[in-house]
C-alpha positions as CSV (number, residue, x, y, z in Angstrom):
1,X,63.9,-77.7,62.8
2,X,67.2,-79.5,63.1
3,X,68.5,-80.1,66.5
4,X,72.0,-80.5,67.9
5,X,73.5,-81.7,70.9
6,X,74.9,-79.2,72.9
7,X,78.4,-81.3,73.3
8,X,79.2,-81.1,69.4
9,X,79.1,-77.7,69.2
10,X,81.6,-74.8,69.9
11,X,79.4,-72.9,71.7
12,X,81.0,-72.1,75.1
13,X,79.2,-73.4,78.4
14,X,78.5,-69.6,79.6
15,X,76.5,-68.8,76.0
16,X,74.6,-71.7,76.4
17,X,73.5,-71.5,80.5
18,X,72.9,-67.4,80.0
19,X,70.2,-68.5,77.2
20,X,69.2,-71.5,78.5
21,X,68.5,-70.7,82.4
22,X,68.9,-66.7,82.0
23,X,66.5,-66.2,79.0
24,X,69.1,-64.1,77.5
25,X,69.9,-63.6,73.4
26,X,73.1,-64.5,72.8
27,X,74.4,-63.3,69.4
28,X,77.4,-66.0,68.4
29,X,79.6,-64.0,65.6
30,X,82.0,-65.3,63.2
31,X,84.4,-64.0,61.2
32,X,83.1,-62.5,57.8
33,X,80.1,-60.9,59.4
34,X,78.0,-64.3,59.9
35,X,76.0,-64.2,62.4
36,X,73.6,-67.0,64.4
37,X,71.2,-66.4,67.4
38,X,70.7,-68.3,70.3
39,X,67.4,-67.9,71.8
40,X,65.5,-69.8,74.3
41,X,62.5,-72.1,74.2
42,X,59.6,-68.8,75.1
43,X,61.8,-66.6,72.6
44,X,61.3,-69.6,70.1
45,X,58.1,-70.5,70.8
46,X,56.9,-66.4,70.6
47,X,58.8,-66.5,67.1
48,X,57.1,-69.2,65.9
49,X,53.5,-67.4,67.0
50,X,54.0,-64.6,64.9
51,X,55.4,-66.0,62.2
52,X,52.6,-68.3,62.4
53,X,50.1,-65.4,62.2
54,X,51.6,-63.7,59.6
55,X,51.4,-66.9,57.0
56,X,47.8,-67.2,58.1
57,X,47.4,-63.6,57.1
58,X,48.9,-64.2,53.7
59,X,46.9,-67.0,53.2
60,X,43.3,-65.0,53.8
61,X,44.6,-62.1,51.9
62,X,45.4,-64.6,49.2
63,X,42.0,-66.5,49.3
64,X,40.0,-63.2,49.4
65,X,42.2,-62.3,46.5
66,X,40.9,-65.2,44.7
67,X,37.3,-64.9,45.4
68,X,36.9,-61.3,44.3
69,X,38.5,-62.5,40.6
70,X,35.8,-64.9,39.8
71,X,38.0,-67.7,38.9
72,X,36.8,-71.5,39.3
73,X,39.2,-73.9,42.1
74,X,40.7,-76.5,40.3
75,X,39.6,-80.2,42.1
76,X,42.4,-81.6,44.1
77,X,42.1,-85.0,41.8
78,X,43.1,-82.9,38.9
79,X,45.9,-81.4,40.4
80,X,47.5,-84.6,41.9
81,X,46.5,-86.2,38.3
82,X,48.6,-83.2,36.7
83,X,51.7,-83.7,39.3
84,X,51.8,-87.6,39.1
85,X,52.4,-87.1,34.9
86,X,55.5,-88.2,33.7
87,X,57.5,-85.3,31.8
């Protein structure tokens, strides 16, 4: 994630302290219908837990997927040997 200092961007004082040491959301709007969020660090952090979850999800679903077709793995010194080829 790409970090920023707080004193180059135009976000005002207030936005900042009510996420920072209110835990509120703060939706920052632009014009044309952009929109960014400001959440803080527990928001985040709970964020990042379930997306976290939900990739692991995908990943068992996917790996149960390919057991139950019968397919063979491909060794991992094959598929570093097939990326390292020059076109």
């Amino acid at each position: 994630m790409r970090s920023l200092k707080a004193s180059v961007t135009r976000i005002p004082p207030d936005a900042f302290n009510r996420v920072a040491y209110r835990q509120e959301r703060v939706r920052v709007e632009r014009r044309g219908g952009k929109s960014v969020y400001l959440v803080g660090k527990e928001d985040l952090a709970l964020l990042e837990r379930i997306e976290d979850r939900y990739w692991r999800n995908e990943g068992v679903k996917a790996l149960d997927e390919f057991r139950r077709s019968g397919r063979k793995s491909i060794p991992w010194k094959k598929i570093k040997e097939r990326l390292l080829e020059k076109p």
